[in-house]
DSSP file (Angstrom, degrees, kcal/mol; ACC not computed):
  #  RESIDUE AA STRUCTURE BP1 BP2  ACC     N-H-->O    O-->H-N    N-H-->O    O-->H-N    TCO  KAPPA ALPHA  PHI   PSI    X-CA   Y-CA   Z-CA
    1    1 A X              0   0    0      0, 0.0     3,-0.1     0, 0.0     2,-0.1   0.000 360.0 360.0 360.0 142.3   24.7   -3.6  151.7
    2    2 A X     >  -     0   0    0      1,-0.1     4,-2.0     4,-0.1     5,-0.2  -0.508 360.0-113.5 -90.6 165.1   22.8   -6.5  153.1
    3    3 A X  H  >>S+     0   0    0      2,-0.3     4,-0.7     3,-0.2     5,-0.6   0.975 121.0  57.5 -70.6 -70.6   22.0   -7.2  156.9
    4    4 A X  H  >5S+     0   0    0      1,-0.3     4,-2.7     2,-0.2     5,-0.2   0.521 111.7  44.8 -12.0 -86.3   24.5  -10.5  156.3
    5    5 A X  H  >5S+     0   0    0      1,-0.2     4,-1.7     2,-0.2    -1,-0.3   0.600 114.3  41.4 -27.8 -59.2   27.2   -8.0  155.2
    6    6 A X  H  X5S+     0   0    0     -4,-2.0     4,-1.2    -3,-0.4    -1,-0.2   0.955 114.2  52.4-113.4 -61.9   27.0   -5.4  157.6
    7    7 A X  H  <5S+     0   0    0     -4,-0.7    -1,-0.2     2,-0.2    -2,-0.2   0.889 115.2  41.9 -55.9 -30.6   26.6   -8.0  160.6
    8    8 A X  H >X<S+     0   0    0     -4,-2.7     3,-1.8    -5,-0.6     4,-1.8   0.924 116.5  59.4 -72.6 -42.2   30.1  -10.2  159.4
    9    9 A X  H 3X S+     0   0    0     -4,-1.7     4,-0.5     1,-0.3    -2,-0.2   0.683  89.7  60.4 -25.7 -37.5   31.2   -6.7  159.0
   10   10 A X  H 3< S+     0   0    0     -4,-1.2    -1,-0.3     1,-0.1    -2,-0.1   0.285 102.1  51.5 -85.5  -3.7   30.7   -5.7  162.3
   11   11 A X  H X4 S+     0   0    0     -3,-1.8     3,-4.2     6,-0.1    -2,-0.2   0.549  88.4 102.2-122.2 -46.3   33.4   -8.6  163.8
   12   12 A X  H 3< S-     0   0    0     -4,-1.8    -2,-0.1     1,-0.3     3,-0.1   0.771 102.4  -0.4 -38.3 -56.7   36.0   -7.1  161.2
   13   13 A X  T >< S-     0   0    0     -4,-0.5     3,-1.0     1,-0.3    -1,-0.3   0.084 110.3-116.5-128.2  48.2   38.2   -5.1  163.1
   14   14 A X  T <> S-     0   0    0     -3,-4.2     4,-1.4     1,-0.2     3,-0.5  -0.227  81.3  -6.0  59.6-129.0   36.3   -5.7  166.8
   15   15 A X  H 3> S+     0   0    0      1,-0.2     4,-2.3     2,-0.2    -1,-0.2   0.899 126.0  70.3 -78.5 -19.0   34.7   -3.4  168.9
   16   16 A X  H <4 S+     0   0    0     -3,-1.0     3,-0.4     1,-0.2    -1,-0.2   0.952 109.5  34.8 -53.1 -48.1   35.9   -0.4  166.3
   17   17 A X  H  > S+     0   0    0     -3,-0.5     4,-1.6     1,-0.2     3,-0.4   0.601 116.4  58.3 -67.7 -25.9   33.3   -1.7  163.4
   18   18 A X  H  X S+     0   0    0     -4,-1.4     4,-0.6     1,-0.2    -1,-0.2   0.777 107.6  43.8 -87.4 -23.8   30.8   -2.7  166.2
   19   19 A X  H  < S+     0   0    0     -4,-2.3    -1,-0.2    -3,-0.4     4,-0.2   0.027 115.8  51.7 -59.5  -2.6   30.7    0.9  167.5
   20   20 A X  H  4 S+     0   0    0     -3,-0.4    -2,-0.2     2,-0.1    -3,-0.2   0.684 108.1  48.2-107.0 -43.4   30.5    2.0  163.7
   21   21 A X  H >< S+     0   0    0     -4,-1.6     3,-0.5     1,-0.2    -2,-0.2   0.707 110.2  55.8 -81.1 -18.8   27.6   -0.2  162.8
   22   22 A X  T 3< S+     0   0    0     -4,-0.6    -1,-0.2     1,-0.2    -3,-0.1   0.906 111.4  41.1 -81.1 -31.7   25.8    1.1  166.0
   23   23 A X  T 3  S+     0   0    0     -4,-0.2     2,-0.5    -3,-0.0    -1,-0.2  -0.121  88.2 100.3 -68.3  16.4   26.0    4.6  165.1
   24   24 A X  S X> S-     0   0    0     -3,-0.5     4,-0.9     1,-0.1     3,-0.8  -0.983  72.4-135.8-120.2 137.7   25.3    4.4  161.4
   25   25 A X  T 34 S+     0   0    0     -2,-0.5    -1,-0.1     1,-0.3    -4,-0.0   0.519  92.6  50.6 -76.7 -40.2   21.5    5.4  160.8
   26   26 A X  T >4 S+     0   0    0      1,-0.2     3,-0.6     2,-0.1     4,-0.4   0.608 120.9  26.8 -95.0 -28.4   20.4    2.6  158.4
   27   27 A X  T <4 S+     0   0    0     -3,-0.8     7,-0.5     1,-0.3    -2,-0.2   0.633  97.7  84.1-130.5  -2.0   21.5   -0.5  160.2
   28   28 A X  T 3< S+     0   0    0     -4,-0.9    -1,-0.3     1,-0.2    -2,-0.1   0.393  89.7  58.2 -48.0 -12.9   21.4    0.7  163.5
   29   29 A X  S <  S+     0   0    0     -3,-0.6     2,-0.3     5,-0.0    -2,-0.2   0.482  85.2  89.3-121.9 -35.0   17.7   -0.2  163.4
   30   30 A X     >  -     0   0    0     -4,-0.4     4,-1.4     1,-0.1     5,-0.1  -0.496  64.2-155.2 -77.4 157.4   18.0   -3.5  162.7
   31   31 A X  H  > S+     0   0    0     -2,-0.3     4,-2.5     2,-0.2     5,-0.3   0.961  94.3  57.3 -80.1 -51.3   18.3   -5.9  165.5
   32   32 A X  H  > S+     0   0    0      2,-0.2     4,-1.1     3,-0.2    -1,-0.2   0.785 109.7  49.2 -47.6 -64.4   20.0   -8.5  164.1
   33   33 A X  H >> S+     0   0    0      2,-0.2     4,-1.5    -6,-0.1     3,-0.8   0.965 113.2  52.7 -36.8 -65.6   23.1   -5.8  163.1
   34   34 A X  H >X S+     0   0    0     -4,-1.4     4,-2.1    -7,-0.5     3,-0.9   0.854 106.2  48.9 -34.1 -60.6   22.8   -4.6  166.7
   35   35 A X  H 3X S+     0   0    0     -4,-2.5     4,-1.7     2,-0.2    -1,-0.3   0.775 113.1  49.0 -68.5 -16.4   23.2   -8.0  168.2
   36   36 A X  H << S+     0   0    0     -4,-1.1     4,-0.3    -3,-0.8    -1,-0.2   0.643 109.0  44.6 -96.9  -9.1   25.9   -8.6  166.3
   37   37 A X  H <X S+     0   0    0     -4,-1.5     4,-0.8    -3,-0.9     5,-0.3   0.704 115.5  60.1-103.2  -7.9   28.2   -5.1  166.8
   38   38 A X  H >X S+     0   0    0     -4,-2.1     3,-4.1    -5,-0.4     4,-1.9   0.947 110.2  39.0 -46.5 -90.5   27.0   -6.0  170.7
   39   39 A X  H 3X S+     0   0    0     -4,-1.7     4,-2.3     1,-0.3     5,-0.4   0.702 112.8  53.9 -28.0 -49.8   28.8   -9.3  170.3
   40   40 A X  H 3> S+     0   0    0     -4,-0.3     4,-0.9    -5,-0.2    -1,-0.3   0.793 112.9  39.9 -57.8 -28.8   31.6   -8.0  168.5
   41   41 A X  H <X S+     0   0    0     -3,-4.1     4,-3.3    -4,-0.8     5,-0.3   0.825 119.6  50.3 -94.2 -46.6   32.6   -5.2  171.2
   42   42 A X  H  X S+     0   0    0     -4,-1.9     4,-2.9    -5,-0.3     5,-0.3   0.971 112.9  42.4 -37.3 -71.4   31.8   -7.7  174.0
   43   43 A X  H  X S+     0   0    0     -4,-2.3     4,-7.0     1,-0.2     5,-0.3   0.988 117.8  44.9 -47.4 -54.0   34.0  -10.7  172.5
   44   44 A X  H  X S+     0   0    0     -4,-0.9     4,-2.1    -5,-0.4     5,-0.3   0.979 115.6  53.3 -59.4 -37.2   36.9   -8.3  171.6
   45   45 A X  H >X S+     0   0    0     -4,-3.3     3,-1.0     1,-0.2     4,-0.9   0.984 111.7  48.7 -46.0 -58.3   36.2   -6.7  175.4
   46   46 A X  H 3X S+     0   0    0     -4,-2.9     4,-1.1    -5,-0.3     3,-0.3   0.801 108.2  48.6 -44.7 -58.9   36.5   -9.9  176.4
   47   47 A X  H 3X S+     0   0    0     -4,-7.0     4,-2.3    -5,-0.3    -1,-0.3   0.719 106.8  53.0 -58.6 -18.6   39.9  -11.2  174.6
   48   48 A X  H << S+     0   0    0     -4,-2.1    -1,-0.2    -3,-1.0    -2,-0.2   0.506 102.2  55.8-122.7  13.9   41.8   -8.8  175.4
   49   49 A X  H  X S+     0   0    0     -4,-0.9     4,-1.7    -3,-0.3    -1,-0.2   0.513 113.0  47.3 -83.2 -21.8   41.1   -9.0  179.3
   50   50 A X  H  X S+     0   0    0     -4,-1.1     4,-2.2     2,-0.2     5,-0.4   0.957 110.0  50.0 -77.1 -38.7   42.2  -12.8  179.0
   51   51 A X  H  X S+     0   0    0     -4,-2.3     4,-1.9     2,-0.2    -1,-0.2   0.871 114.2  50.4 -60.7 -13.1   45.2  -11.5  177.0
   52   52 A X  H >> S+     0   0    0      1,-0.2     3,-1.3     2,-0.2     4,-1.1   0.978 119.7  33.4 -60.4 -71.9   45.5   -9.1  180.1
   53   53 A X  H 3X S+     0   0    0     -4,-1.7     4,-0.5     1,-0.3    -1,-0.2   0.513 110.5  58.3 -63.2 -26.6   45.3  -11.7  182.3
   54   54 A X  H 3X>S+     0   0    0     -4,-2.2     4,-3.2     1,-0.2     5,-0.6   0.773 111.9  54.2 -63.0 -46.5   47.1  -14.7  180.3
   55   55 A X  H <X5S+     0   0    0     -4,-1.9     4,-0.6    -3,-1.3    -2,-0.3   0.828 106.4  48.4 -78.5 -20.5   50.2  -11.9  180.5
   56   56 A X  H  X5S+     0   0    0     -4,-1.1     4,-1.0     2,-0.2    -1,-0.2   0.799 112.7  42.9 -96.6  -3.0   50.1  -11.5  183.9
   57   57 A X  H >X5S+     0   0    0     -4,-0.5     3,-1.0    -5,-0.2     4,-0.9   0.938 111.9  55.6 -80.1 -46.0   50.1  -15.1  184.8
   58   58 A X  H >X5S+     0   0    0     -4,-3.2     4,-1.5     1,-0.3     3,-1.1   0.914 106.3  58.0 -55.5 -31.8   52.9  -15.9  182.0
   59   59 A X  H ><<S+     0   0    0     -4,-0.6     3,-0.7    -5,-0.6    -1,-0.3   0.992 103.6  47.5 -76.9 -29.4   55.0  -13.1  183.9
   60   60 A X  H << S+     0   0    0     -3,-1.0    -1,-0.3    -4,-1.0    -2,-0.2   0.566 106.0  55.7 -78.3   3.2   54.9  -14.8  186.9
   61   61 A X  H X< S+     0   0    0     -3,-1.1     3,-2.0    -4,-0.9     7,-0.5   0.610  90.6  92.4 -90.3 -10.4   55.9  -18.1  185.3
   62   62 A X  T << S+     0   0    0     -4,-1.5     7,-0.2    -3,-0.7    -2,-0.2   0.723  71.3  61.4 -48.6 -19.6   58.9  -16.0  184.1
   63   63 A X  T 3  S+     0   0    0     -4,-0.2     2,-0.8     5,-0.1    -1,-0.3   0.639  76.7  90.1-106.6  25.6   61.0  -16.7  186.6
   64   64 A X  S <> S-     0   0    0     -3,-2.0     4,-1.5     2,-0.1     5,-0.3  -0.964  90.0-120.0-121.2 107.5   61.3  -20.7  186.2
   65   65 A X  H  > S-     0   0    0     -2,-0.8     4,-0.6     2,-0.2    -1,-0.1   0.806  83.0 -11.2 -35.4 -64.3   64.2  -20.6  184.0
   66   66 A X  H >> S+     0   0    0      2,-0.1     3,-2.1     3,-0.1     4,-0.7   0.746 133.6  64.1-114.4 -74.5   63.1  -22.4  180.3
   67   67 A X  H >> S+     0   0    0      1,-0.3     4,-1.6     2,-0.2     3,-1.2   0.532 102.5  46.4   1.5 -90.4   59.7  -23.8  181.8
   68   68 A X  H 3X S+     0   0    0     -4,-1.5     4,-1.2    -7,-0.5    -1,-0.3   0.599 116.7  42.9 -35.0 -48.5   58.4  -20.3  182.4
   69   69 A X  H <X S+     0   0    0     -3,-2.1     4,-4.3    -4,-0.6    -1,-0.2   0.931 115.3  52.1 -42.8 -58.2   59.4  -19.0  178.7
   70   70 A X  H <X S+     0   0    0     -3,-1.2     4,-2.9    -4,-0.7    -2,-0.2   0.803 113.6  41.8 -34.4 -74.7   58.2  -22.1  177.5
   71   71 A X  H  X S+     0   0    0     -4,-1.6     4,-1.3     2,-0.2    -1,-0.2   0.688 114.7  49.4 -35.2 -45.0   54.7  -21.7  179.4
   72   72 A X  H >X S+     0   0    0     -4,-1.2     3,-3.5     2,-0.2     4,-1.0   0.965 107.4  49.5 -93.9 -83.2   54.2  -18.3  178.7
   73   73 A X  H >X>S+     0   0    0     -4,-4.3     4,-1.6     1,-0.3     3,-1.4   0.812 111.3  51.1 -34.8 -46.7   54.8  -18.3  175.0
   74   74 A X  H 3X5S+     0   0    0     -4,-2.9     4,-1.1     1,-0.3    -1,-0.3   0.835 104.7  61.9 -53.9 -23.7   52.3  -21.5  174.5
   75   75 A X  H <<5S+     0   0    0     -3,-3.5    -1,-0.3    -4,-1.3    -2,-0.2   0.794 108.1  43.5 -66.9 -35.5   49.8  -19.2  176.6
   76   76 A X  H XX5S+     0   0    0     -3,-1.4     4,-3.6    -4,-1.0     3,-2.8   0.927 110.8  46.3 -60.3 -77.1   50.0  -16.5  173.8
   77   77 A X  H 3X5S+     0   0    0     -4,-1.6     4,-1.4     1,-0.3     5,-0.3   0.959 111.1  51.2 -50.7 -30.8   49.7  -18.2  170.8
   78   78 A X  H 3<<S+     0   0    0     -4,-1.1    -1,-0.3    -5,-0.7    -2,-0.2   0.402 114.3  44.2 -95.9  40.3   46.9  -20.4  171.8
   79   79 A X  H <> S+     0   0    0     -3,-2.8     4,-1.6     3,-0.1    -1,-0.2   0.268 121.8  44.1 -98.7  -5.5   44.9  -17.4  173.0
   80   80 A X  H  X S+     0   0    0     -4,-3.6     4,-1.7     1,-0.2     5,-0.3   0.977 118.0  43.2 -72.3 -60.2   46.1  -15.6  169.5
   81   81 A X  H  X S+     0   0    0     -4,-1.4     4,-1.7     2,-0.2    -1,-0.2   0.681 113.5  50.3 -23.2 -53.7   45.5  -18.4  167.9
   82   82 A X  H  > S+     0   0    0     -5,-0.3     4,-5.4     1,-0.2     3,-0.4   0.981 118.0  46.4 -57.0 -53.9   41.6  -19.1  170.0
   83   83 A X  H  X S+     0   0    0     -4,-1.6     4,-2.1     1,-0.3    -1,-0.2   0.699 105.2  52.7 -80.8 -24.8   40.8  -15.7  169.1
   84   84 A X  H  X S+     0   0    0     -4,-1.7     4,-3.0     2,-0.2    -1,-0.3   0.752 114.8  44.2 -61.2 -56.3   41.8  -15.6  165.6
   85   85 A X  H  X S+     0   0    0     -4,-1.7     4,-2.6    -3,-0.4     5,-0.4   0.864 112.2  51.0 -71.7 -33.8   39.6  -18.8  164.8
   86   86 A X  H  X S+     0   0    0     -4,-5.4     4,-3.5     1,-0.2     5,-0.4   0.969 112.2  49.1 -80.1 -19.4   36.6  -17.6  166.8
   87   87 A X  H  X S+     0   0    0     -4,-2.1     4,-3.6    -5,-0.4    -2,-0.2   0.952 107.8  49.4 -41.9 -63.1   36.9  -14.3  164.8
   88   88 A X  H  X S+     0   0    0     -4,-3.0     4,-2.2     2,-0.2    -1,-0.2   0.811 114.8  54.5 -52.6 -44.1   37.1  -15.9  161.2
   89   89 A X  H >X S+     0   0    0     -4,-2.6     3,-1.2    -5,-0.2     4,-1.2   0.996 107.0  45.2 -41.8 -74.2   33.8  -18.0  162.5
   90   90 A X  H 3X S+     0   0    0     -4,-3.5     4,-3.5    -5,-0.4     5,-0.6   0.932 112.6  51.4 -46.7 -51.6   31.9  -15.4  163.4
   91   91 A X  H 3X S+     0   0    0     -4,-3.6     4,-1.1    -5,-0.4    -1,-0.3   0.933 117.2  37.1 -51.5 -35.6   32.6  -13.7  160.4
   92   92 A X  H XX S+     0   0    0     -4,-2.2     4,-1.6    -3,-1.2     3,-1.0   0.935 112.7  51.5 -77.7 -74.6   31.8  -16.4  158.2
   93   93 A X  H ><>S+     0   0    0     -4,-1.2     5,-1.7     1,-0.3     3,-0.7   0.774 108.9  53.1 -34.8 -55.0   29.0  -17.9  159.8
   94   94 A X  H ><5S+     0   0    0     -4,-3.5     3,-2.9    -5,-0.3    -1,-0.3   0.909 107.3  55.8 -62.4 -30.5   27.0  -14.4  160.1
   95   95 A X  H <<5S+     0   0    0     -4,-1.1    -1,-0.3    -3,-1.0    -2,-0.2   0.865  98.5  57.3 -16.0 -73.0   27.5  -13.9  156.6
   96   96 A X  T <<5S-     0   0    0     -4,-1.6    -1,-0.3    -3,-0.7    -2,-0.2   0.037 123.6-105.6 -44.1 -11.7   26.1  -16.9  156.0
   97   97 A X  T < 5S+     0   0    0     -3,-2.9     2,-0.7    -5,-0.2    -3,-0.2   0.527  75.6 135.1  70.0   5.4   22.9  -15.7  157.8
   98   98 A X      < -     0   0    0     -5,-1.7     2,-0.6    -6,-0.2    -1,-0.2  -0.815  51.8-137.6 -98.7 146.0   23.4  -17.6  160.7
   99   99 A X        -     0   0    0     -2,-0.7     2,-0.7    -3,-0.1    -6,-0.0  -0.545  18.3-178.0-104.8 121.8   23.1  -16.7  164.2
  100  100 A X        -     0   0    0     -2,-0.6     2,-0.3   -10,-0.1    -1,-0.0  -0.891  12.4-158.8-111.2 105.6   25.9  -17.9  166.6
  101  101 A X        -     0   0    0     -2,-0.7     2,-0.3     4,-0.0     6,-0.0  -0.816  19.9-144.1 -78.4 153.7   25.3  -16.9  170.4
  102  102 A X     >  -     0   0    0     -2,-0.3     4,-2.2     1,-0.0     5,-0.1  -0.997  28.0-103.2-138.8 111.8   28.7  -17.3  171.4
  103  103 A X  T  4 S+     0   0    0     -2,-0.3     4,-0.4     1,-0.2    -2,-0.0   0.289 103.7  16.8 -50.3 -35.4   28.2  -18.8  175.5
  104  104 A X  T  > S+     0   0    0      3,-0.1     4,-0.8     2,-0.1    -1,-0.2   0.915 127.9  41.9-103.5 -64.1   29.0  -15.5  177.7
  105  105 A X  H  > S+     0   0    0      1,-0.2     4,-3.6     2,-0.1    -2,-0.2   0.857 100.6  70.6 -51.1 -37.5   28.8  -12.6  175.7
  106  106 A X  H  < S+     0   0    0     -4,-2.2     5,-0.3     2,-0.2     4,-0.2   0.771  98.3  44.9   2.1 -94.9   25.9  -13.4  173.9
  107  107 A X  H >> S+     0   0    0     -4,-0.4     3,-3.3    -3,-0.2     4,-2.1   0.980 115.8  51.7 -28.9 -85.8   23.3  -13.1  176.5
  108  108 A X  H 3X S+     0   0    0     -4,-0.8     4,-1.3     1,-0.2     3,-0.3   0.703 114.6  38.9  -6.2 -88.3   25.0  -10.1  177.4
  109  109 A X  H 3X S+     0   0    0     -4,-3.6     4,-0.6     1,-0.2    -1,-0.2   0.465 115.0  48.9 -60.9  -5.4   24.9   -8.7  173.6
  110  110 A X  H <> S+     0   0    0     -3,-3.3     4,-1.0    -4,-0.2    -1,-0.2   0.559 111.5  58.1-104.3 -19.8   20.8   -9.9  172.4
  111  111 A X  H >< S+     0   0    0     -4,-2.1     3,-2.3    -3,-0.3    -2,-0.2   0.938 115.6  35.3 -62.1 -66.4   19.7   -8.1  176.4
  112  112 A X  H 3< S+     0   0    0     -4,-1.3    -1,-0.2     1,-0.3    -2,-0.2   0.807 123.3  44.4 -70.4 -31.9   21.3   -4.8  174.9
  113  113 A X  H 3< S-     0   0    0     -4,-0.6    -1,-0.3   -78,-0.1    -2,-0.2   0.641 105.6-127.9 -84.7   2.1   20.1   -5.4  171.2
  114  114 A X    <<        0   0    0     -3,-2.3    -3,-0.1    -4,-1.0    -2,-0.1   0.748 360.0 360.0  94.0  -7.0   16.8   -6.3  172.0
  115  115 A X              0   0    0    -84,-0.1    -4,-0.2    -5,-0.1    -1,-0.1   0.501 360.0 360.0-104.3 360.0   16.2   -9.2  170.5
């Protein structure tokens, strides 16, 4: 499998596949696979503390009768939605052999791979 593959690989099903590609002996070595299961457990870390946090603001909008519902659903879908798109990106684009720091994790994930 080529570094392309195994680094869009690494996004597929979030931090599980980025935690797979760092523990498997062959591609563990490369950097370029590293920074990209870094990025992958980082971003997914990342989403699903906003969905934390997105749910705990929408519950307190719960109690303003249709407003609140209202609010709260549109706050889900566009972070399903956000996260959905920046996934399919990543995947494609590394594929593609290009390299997308993505603005917070990023840093984060090329300090821990090294590059």
């Amino acid at each position: 499998m080529t570094n392309n593959m195994a680094g869009a690989l690494c996004y597929l099903f979030g931090f599980i596949t980025g935690i797979l590609f760092l523990v498997l002996a062959p591609y563990n070595q490369d950097r370029n696979v590293r920074f990209h299961a870094f990025q992958s457990i980082f971003l997914n870390i990342g989403w699903v503390a906003l969905w934390i946090v997105v749910t705990i603001v929408a519950f307190a909008f719960r109690v303003i009768p249709f407003l609140g519902i209202f609010v709260s659903a549109v706050l889900h879908f566009t972070i399903f939605i956000g996260g959905i798109i920046v996934w399919l990106y990543m995947m494609f684009k590394t594929y593609n052999g290009e390299k997308i720091v993505l603005p917070i994790v990023g840093p984060m994930a090329e300090k821990q791979a090294g590059v």
